[in-house]
N, C-alpha and C positions, 0 to 999 in steps of 0.2 A: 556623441550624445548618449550619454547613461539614461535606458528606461526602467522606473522601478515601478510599483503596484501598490498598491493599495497595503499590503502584508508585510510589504518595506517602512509602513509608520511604526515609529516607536516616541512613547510620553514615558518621560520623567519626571519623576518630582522634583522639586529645587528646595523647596520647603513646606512645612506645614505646621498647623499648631496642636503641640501633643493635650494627648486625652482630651478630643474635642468634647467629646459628649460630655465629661466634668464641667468644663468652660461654660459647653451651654445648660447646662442643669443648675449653676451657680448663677448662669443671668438671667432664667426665667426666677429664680425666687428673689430675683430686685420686683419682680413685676406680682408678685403676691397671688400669681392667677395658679400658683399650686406653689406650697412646700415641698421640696426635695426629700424631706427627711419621712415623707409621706408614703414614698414610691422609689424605687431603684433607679438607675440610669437610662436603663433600656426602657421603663415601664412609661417615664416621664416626655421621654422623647416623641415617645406613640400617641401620646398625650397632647404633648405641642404640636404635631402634624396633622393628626384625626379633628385637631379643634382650629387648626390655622393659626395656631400661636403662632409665627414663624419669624419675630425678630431675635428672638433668641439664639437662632441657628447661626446667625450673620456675623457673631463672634469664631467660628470656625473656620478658618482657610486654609487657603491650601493654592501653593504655587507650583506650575508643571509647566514643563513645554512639551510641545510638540514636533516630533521633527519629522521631515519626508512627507510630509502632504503636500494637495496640491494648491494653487492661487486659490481656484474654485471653492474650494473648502474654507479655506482663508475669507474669502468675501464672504459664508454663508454664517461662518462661528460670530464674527464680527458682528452681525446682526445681534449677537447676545450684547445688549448696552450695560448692564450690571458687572459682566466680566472687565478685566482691563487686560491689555492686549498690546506686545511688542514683538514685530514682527520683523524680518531682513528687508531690505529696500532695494529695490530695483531702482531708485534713482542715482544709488552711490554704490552698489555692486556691479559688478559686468556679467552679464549674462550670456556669453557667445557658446559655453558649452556647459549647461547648465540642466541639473538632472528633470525628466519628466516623468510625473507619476499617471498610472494607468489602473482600469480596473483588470484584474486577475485574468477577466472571462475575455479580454480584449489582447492577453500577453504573447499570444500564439499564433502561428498562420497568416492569413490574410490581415486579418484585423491590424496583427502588430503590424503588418508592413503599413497600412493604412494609414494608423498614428505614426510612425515615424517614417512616412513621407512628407507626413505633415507639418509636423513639428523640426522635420529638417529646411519647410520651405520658408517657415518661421523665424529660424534661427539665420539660415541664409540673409533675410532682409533685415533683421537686425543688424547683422556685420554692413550689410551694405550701407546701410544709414550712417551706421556710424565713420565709414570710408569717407563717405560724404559729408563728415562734419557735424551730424546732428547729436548733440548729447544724448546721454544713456538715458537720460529722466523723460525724454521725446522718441527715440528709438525703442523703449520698452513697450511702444503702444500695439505692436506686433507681436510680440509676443505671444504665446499660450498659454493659457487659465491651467495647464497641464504643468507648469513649471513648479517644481521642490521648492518648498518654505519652512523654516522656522518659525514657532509661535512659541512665544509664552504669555503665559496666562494665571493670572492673579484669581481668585474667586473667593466667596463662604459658601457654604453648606447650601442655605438655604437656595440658593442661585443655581447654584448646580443640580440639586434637588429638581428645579423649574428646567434646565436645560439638558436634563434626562429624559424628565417626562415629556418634554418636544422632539427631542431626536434622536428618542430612541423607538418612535413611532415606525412602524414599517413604509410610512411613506415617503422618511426621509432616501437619499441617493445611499449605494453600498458605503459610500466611504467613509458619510458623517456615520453612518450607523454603525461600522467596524470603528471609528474613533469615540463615537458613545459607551459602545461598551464593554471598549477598554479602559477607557475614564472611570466606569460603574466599577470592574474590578479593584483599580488603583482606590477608589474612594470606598470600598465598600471594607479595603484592609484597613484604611483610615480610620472609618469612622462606623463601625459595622451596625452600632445600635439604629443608625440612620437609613443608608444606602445597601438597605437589603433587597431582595427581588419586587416588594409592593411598593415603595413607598419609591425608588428608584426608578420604577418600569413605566411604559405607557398609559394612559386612560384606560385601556384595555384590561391589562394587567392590573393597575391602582384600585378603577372604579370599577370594574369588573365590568366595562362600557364601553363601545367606543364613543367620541364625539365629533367623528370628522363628518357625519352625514354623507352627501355623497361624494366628498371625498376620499371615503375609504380606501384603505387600503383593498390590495386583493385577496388579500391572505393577511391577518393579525396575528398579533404573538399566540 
C-alpha cells in the first residue's frame, strides 16, 4: 500500500476557452449594462464583479482534473452542484492495493504507523469480502475516505470565482485549501483579469470582512 500526502496532488488542465476575458466582455455588451468599447478588459471585468453582473463570466471554462486526492475531498468538492464532475469508481475498479492520501503533518513517526495500520486493516477486509463472494460495489463500504481519486471537472469562471471564495477560507481542511489554491494559480494564468488576489480570495481578503461569525476561523488570511 503506497501512502502519498496531500503535496502528491497535482491538476491539469484538459482544456479551456482561450481569451476568456474577450468572451466575456463580448457577452456583457449583448446585455447593454456597459459598452466595452467604453472600458478595457480588465477595467470591464471589475465592473461586472463590483456590480454582480456575473452571467457574463459563465461563458468562460475551464476543464481540469484532479489527480491524487483523497475520497474525503471527493465527497466535499462534489458539494459544488454548478461544477460537473467524473470521477474513478469503486464499483468497477478493484481496490486491494490502492494508493492513500495523508496530510504532510501525519507522514512521519507515529502518526504514519497509525494511518497505515489502519488503512491496512481496511484493505485486509476488503480482500476478505471479496474471498467471500461479495462484489466490489458492496465490499468497497470498508474502505477509507483516505483512498487516491481522480476528478475531473468541467466549470466557468463565474463558479469558480464562488468556489474560491468558499474554500479558500481558512476554515476549510489543509487539503481543499492546498487544492484551492492551486486551482487560484491555474486560473489566475487563465484568466488573470478575473482570478486575481481580491476578487479570488476569502470574504476576508474580498470584503475586507469576515462573515463566519463565530465560526471563524483562528487565524485569517
Amino acid at each position: 500500500m503506497k501512502i502519498q500526502t496531500y503535496d502528491d496532488i497535482i491538476i491539469e488542465v484538459n482544456r479551456k476557452t482561450d481569451h476568456p476575458a474577450n468572451v466575456v466582455c463580448m457577452a456583457a455588451a449583448q446585455t447593454q449594462v456597459m459598452a466595452p468599447v467604453e472600458y478595457n478588459d480588465a477595467e470591464l471585468i471589475k465592473y461586472l464583479v463590483t456590480a454582480e453582473h456575473h452571467s457574463p463570466l459563465e461563458h468562460a471554462v475551464i476543464t481540469f482534473t484532479i489527480k491524487g486526492c483523497s475520497r474525503s475531498l471527493l465527497a466535499q468538492i462534489t458539494r459544488q452542484r454548478t461544477f460537473s464532475f467524473t470521477s474513478a469508481s469503486q464499483h468497477y475498479q478493484d481496490y486491494s492495493d490502492w494508493p492513500c492520501v495523508i496530510n504532510p503533518a501525519c507522514a512521519t513517526g507515529e502518526l504514519l504507523d497509525i494511518n497505515k495500520n489502519a488503512f491496512a486493516a481496511c484493505y485486509d477486509a476488503y480482500d476478505k469480502l471479496r474471498q467471500y463472494g461479495v462484489p466490489k460495489e458492496e465490499a468497497r463500504q470498508v474502505l477509507p475516505n483516505a483512498c487516491a481519486v481522480n476528478i475531473t471537472i468541467t466549470a466557468d469562471a463565474r463558479n469558480i470565482m464562488y468556489f474560491l471564495r468558499q474554500r479558500r477560507c481558512a476554515r476549510n481542511v489543509d487539503e481543499m485549501l492546498q487544492v484551492a489554491d492551486a486551482l487560484r494559480i491555474i486560473c489566475k494564468d487563465w484568466f488573470p483579469e478575473l482570478f486575481n488576489s481580491v476578487y479570488s480570495g476569502p470574504p476576508c481578503v474580498a470584503d475586507g470582512q469576515c462573515n463566519q461569525g463565530k465560526m471563524q476561523a483562528a487565524v485569517c488570511h
